[in-house]
N, CA, C and O atoms as a GROMACS GRO file, in nm:
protein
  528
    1UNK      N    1   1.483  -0.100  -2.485
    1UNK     CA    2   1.374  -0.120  -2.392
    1UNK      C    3   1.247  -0.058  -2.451
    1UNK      O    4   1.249   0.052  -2.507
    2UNK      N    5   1.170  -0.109  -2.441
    2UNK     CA    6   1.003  -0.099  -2.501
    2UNK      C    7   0.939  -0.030  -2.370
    2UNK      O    8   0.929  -0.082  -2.259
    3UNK      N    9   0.896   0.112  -2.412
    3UNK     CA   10   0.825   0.186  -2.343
    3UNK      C   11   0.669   0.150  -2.312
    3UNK      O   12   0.603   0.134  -2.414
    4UNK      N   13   0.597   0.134  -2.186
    4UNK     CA   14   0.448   0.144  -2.230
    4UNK      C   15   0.392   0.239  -2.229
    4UNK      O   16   0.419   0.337  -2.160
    5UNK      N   17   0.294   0.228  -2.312
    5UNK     CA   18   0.154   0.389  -2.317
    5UNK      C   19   0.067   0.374  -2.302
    5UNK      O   20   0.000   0.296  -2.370
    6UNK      N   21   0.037   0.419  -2.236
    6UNK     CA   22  -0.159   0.395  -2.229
    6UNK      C   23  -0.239   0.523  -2.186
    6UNK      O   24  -0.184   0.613  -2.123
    7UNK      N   25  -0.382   0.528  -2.225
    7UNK     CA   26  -0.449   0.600  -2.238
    7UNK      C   27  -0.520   0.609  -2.120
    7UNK      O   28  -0.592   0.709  -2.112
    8UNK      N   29  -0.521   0.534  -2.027
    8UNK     CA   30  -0.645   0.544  -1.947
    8UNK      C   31  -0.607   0.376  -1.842
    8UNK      O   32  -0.529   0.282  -1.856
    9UNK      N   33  -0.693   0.409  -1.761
    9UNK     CA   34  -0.644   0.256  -1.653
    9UNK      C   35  -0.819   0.286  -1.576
    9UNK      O   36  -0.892   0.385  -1.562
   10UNK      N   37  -0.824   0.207  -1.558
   10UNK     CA   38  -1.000   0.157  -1.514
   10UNK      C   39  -1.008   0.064  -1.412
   10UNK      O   40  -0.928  -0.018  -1.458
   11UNK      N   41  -1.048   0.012  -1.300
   11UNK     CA   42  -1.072  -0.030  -1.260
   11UNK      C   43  -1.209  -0.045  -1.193
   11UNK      O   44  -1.276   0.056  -1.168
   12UNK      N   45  -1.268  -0.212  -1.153
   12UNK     CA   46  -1.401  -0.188  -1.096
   12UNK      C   47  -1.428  -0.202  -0.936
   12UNK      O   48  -1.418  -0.308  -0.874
   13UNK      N   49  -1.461  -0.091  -0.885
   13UNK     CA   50  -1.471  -0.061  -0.730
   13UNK      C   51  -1.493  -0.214  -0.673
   13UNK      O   52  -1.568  -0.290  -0.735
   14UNK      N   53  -1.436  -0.251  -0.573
   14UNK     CA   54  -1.441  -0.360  -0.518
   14UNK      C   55  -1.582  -0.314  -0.405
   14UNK      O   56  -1.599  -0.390  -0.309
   15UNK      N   57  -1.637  -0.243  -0.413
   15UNK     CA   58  -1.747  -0.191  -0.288
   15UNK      C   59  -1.927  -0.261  -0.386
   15UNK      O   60  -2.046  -0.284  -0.364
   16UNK      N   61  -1.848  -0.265  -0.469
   16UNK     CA   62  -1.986  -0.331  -0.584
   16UNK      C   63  -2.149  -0.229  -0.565
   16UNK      O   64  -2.268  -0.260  -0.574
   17UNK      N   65  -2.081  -0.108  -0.537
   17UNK     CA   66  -2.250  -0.035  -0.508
   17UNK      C   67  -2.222   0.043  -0.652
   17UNK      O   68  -2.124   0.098  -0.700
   18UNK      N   69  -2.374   0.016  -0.700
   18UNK     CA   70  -2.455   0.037  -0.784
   18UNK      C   71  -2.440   0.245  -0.845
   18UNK      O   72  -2.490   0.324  -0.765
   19UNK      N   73  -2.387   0.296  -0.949
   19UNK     CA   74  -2.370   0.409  -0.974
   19UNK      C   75  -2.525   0.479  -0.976
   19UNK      O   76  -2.617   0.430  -1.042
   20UNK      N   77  -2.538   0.595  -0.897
   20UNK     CA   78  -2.685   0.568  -0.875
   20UNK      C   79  -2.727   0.627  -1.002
   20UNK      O   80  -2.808   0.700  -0.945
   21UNK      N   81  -2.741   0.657  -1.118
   21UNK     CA   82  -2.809   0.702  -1.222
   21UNK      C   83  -2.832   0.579  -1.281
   21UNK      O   84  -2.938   0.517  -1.287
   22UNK      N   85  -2.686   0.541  -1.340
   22UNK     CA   86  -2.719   0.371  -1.433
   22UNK      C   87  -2.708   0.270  -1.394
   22UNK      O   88  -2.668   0.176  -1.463
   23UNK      N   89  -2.748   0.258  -1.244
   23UNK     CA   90  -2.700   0.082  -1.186
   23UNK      C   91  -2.603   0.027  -1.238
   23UNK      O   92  -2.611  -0.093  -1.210
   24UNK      N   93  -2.507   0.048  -1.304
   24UNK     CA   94  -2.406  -0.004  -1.331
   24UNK      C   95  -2.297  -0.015  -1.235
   24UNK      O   96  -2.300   0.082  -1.160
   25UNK      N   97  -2.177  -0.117  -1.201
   25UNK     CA   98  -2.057  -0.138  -1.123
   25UNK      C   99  -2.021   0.042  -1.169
   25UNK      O  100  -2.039   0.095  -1.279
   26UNK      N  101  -1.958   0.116  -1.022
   26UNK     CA  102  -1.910   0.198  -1.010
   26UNK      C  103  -1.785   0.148  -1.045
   26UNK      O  104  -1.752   0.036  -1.007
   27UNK      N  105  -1.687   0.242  -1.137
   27UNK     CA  106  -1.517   0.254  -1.168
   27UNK      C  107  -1.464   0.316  -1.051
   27UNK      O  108  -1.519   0.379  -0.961
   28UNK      N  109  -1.314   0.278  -1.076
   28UNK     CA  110  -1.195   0.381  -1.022
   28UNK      C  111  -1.103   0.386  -1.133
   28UNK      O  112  -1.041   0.292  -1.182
   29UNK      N  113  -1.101   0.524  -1.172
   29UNK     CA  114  -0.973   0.562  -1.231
   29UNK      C  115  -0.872   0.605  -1.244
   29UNK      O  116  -0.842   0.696  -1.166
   30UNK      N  117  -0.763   0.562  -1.352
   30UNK     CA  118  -0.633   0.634  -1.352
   30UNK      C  119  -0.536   0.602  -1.239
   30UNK      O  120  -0.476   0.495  -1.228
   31UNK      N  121  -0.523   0.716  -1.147
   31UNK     CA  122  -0.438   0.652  -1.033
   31UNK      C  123  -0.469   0.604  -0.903
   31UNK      O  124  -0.396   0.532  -0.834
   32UNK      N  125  -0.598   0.655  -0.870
   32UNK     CA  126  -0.679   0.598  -0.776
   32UNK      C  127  -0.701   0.460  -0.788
   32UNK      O  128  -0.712   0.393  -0.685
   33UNK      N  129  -0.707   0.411  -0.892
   33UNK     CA  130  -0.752   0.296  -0.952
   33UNK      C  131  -0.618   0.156  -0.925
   33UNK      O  132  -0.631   0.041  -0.883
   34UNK      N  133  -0.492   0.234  -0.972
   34UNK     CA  134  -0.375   0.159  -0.923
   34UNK      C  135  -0.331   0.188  -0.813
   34UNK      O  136  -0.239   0.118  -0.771
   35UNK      N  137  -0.385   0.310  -0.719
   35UNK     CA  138  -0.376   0.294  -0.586
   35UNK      C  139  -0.428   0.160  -0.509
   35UNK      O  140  -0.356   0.078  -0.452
   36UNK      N  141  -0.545   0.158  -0.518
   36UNK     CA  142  -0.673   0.043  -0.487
   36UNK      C  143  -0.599  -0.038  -0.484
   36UNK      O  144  -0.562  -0.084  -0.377
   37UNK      N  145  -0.555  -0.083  -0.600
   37UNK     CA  146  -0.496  -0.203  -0.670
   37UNK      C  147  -0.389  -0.243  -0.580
   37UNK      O  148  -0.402  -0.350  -0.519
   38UNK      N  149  -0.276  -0.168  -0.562
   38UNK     CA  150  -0.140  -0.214  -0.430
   38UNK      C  151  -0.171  -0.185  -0.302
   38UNK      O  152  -0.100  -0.204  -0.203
   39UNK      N  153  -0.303  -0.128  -0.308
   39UNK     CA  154  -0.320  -0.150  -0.117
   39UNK      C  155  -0.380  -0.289  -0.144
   39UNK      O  156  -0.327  -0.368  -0.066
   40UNK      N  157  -0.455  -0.340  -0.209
   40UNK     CA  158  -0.533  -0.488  -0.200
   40UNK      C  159  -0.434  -0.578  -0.230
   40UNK      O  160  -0.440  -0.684  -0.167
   41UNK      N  161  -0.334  -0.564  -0.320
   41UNK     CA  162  -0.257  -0.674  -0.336
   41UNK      C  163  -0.147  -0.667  -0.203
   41UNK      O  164  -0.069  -0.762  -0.190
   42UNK      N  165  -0.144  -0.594  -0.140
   42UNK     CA  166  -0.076  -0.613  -0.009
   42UNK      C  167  -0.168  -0.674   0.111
   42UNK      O  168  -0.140  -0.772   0.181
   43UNK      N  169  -0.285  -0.593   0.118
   43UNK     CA  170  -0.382  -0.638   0.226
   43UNK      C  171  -0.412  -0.808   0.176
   43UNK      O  172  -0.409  -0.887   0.270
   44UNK      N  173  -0.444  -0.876   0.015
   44UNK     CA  174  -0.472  -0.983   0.016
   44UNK      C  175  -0.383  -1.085   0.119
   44UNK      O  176  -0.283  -1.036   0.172
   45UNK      N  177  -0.420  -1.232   0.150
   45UNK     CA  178  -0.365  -1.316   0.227
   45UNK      C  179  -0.344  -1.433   0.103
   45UNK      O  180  -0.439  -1.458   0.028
   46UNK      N  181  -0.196  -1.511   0.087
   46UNK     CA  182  -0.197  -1.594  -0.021
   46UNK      C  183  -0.310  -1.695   0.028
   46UNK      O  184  -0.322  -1.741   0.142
   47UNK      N  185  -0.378  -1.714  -0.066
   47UNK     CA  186  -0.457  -1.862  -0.101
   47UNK      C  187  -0.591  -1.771  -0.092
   47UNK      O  188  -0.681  -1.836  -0.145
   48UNK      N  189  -0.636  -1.654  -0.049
   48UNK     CA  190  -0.756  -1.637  -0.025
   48UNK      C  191  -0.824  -1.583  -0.146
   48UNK      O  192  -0.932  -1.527  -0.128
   49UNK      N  193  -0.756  -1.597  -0.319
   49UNK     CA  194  -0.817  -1.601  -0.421
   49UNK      C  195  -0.804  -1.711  -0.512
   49UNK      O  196  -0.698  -1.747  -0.562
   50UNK      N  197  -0.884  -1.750  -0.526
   50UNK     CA  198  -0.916  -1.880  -0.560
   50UNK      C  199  -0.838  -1.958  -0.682
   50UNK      O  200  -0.809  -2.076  -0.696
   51UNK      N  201  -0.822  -1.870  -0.745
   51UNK     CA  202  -0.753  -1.915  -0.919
   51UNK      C  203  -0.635  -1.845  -0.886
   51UNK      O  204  -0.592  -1.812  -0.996
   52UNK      N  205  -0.520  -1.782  -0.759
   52UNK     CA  206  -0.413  -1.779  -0.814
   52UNK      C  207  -0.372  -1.724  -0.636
   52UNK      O  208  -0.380  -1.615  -0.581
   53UNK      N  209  -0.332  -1.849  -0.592
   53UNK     CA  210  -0.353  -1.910  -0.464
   53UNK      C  211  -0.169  -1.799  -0.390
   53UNK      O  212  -0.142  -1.762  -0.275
   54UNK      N  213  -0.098  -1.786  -0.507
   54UNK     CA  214   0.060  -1.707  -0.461
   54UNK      C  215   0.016  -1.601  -0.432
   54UNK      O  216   0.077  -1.551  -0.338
   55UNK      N  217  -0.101  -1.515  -0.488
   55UNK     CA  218  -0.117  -1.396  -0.469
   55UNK      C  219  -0.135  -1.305  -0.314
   55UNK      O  220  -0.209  -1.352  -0.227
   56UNK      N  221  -0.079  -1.207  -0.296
   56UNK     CA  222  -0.065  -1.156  -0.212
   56UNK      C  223   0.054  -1.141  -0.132
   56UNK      O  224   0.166  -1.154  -0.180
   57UNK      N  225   0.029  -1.110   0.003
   57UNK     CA  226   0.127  -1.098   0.100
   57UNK      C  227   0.119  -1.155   0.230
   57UNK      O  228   0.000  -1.144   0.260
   58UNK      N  229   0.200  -1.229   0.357
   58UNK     CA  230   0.196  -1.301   0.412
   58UNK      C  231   0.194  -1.210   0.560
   58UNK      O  232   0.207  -1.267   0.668
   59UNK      N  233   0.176  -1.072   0.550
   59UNK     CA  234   0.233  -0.981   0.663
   59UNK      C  235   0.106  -0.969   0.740
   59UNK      O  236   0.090  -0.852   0.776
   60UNK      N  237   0.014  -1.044   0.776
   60UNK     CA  238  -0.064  -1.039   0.878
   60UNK      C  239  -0.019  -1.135   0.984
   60UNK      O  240  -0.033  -1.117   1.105
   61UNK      N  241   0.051  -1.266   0.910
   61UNK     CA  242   0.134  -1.310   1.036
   61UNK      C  243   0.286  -1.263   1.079
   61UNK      O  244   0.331  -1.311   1.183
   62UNK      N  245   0.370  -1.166   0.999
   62UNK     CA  246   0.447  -1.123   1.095
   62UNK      C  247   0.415  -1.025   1.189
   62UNK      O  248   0.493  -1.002   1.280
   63UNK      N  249   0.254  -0.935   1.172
   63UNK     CA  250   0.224  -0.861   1.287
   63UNK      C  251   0.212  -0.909   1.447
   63UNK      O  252   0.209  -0.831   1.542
   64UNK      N  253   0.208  -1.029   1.453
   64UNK     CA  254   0.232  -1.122   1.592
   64UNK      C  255   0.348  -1.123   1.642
   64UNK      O  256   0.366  -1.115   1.763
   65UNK      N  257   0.467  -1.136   1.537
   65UNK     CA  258   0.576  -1.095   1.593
   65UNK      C  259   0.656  -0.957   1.650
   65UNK      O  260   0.604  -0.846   1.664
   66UNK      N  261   0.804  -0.993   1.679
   66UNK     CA  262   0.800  -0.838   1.775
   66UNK      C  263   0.832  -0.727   1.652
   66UNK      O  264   0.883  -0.747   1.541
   67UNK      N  265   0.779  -0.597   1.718
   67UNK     CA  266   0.744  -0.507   1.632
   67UNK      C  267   0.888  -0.388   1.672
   67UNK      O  268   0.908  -0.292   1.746
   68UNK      N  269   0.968  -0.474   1.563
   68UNK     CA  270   1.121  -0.429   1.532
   68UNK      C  271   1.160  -0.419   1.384
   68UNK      O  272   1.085  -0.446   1.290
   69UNK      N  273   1.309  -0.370   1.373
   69UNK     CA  274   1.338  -0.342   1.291
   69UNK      C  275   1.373  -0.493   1.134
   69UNK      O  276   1.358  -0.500   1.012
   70UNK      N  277   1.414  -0.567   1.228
   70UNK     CA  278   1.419  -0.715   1.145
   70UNK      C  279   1.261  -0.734   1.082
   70UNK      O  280   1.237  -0.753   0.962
   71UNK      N  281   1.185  -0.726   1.164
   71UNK     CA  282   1.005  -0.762   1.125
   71UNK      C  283   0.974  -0.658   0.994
   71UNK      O  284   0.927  -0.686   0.884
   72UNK      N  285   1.002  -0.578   1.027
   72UNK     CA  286   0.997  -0.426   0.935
   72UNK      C  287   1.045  -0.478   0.812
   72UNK      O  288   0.976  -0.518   0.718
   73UNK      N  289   1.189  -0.475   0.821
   73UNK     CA  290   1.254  -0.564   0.670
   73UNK      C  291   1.174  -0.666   0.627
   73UNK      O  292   1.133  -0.637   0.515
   74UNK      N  293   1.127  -0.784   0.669
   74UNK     CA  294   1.086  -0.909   0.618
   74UNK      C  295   0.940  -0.878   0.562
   74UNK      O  296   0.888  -0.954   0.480
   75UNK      N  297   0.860  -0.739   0.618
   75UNK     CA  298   0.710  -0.725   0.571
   75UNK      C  299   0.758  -0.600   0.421
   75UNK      O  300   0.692  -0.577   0.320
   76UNK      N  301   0.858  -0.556   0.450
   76UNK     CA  302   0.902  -0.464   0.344
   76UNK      C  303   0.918  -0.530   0.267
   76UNK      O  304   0.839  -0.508   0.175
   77UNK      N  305   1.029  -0.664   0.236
   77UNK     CA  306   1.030  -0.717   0.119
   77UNK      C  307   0.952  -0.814   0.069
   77UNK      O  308   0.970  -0.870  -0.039
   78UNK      N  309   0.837  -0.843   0.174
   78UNK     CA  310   0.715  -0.938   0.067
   78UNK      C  311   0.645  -0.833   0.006
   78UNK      O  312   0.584  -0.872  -0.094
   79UNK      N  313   0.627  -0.674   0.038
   79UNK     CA  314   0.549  -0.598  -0.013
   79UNK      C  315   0.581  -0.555  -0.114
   79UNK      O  316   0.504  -0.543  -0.208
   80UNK      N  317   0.734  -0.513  -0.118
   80UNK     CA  318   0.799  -0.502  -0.235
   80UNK      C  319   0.754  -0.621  -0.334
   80UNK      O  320   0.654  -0.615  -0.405
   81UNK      N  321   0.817  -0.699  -0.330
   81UNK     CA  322   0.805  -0.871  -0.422
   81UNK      C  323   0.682  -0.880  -0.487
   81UNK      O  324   0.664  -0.909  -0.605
   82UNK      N  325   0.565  -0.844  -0.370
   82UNK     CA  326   0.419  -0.879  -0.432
   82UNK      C  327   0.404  -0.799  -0.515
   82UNK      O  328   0.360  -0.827  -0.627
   83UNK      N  329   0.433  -0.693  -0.482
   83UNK     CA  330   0.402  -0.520  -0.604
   83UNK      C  331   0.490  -0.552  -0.699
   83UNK      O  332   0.439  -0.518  -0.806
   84UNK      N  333   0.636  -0.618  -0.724
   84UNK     CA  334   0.667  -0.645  -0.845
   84UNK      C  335   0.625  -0.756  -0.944
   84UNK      O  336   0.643  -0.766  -1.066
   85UNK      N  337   0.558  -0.846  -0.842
   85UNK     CA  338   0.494  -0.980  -0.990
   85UNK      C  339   0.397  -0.939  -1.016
   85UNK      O  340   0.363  -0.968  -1.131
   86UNK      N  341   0.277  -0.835  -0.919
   86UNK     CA  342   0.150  -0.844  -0.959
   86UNK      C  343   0.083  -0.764  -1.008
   86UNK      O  344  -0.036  -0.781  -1.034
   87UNK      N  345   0.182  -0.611  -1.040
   87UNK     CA  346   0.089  -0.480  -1.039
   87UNK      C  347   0.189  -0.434  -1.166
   87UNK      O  348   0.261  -0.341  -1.132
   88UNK      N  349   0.209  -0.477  -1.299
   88UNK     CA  350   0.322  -0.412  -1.374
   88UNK      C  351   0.275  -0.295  -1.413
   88UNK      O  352   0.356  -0.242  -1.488
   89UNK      N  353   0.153  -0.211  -1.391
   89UNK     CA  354   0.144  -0.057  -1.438
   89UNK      C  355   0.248   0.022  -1.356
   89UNK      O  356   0.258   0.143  -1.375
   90UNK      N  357   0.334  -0.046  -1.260
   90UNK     CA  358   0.410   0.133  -1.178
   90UNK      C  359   0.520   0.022  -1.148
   90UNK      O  360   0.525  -0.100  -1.126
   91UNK      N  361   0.633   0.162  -1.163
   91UNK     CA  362   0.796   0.100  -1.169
   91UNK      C  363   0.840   0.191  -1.073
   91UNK      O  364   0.768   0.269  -1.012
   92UNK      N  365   0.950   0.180  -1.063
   92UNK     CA  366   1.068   0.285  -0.941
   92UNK      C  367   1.001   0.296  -0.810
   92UNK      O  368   0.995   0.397  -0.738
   93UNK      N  369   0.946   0.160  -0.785
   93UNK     CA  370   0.845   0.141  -0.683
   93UNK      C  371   1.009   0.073  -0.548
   93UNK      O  372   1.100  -0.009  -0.563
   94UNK      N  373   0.965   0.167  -0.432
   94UNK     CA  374   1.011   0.220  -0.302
   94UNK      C  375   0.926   0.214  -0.213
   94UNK      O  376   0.846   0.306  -0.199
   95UNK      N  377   0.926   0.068  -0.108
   95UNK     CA  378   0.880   0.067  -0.017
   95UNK      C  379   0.952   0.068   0.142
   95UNK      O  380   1.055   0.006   0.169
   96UNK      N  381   0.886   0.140   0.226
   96UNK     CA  382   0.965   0.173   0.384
   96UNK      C  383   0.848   0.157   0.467
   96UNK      O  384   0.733   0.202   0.467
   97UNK      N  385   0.943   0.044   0.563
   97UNK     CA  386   0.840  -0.012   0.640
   97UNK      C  387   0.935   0.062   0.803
   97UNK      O  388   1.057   0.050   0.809
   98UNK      N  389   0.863   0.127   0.907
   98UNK     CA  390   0.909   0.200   1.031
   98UNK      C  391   0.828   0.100   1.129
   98UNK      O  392   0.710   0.074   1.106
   99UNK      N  393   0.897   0.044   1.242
   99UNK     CA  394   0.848   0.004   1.330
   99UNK      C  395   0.837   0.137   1.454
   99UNK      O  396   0.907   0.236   1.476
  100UNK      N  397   0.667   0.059   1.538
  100UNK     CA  398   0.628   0.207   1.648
  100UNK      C  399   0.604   0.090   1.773
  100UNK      O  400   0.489   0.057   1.805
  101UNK      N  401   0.711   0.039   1.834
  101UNK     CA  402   0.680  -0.052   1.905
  101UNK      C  403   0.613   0.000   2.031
  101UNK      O  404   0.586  -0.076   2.124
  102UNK      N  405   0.584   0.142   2.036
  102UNK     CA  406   0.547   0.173   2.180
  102UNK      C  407   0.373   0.133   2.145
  102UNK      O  408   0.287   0.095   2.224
  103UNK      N  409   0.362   0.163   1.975
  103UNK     CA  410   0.188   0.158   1.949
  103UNK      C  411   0.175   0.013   1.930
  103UNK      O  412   0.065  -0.040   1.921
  104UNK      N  413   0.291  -0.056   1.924
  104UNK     CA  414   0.230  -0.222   1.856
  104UNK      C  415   0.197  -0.231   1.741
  104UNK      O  416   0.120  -0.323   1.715
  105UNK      N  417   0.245  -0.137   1.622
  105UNK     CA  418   0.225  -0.139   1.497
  105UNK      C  419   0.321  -0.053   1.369
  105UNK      O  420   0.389   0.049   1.381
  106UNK      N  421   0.299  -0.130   1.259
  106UNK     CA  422   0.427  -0.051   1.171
  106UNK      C  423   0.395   0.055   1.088
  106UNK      O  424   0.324   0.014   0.997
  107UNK      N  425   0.406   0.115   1.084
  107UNK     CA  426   0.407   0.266   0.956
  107UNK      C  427   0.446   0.180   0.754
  107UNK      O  428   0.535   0.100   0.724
  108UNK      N  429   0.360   0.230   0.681
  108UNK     CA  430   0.400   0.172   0.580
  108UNK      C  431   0.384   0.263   0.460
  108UNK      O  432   0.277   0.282   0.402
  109UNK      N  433   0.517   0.326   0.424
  109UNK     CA  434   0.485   0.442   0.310
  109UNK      C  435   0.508   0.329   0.180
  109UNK      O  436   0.551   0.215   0.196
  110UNK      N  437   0.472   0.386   0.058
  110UNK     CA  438   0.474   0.329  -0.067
  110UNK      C  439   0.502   0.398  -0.164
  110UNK      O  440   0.396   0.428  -0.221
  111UNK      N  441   0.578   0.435  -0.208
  111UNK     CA  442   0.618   0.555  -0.324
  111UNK      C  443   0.657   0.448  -0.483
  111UNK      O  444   0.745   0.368  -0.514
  112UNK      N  445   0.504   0.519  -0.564
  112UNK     CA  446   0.555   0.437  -0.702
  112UNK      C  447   0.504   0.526  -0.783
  112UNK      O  448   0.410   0.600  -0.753
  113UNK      N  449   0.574   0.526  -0.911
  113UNK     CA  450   0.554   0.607  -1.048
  113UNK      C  451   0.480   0.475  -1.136
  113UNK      O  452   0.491   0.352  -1.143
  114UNK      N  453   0.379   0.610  -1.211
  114UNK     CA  454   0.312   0.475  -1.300
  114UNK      C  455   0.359   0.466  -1.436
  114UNK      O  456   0.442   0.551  -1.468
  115UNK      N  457   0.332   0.401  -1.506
  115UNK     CA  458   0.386   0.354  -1.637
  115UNK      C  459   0.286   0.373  -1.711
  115UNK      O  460   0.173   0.326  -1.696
  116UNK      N  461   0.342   0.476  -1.830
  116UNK     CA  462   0.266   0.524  -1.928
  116UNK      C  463   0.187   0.626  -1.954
  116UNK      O  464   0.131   0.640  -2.063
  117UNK      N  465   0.178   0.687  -1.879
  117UNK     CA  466   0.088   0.810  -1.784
  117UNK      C  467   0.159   0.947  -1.709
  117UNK      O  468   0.207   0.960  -1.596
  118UNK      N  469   0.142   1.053  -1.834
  118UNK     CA  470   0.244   1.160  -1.711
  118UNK      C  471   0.164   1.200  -1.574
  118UNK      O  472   0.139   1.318  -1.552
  119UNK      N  473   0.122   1.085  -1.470
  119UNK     CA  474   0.104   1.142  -1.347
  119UNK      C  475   0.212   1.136  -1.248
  119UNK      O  476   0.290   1.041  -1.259
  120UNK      N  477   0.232   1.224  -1.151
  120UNK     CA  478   0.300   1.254  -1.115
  120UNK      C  479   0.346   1.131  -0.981
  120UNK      O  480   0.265   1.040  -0.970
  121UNK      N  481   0.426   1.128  -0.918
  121UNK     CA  482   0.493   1.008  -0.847
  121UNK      C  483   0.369   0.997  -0.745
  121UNK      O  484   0.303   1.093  -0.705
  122UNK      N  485   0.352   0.874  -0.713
  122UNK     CA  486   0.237   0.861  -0.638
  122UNK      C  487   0.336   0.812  -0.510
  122UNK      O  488   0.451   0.769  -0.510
  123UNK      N  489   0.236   0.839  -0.394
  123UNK     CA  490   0.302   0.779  -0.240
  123UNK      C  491   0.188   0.819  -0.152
  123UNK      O  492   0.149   0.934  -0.134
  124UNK      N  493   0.132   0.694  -0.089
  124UNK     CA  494   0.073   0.666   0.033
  124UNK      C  495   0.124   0.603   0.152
  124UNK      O  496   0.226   0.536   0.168
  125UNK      N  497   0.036   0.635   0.232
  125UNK     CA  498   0.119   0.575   0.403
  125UNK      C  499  -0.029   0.504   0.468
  125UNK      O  500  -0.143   0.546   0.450
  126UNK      N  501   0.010   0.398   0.539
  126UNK     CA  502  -0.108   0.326   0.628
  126UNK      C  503   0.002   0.230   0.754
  126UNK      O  504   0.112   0.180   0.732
  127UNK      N  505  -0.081   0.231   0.889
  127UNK     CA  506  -0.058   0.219   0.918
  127UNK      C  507  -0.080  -0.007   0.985
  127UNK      O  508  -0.185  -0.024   1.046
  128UNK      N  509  -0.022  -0.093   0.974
  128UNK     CA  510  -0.016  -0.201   0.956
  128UNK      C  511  -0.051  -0.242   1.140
  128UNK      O  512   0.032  -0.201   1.222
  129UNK      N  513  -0.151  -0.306   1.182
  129UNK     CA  514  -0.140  -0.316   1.334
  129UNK      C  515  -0.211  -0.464   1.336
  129UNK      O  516  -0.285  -0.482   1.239
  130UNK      N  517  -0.201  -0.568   1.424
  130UNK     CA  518  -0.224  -0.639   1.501
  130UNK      C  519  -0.429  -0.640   1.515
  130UNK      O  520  -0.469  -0.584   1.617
  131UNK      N  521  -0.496  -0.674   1.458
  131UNK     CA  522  -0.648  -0.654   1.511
  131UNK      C  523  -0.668  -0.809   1.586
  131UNK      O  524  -0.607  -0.912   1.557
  132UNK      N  525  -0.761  -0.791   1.681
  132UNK     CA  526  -0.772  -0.836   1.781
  132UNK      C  527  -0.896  -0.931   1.774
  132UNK      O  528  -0.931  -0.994   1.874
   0.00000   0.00000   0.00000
């Protein structure tokens, strides 16, 4: 098995404001940067990028449905799925989806290690709800 390495990971802020010294696109780096990266490729909706119409995840319409443990599974494993075709910098990637049916919304932790990079195991939580 072929290890990857890398030096550095870059990304360009999706907020497009201007770095105020050099007007240049503000970065995100390192792990912030592949943070960004799997909250958007989860938050995306398929078709709503133009040149690669599979991308994303479909879990804004199971939030209509009931907010149980079956719903939980089915938004867990498109999130999983999407984070494995679309994001290959982070592996030993562990997603847990908790239904809070008293709030009408799901809990969503994300625990992934990145590739190539001794940073340490990354894991965020957000909470997935129904907007109106």
């Amino acid at each position: 098995m072929k290890t990857r390495i890398s030096r550095a990971f870059k990304d360009i802020s999706l907020s497009f404001n201007p770095h105020p010294v050099t007007n240049d696109l503000t970065v995100i780096k390192n792990e912030n940067a592949i943070k960004k990266s799997v909250r958007n490729l989860v938050q995306t909706i398929p078709g709503e990028r133009f040149f690669n119409s599979i991308l994303g995840t479909d879990i804004r319409s199971s939030l209509f449905d009931f907010v149980d443990f079956g719903t939980a599974s089915v938004i867990e494993k498109q999130i999983q799925t999407t984070i494995e075709n679309f994001e290959p910098r982070v592996e030993n990637l562990n997603v847990e989806v908790f239904p809070r049916p008293d709030q009408n919304e799901f809990e969503v932790n994300i625990y992934f290690d990145i590739i190539g990079q001794q940073f340490p195991s990354q894991a965020f939580q957000y909470i997935l709800e129904a907007t109106r």
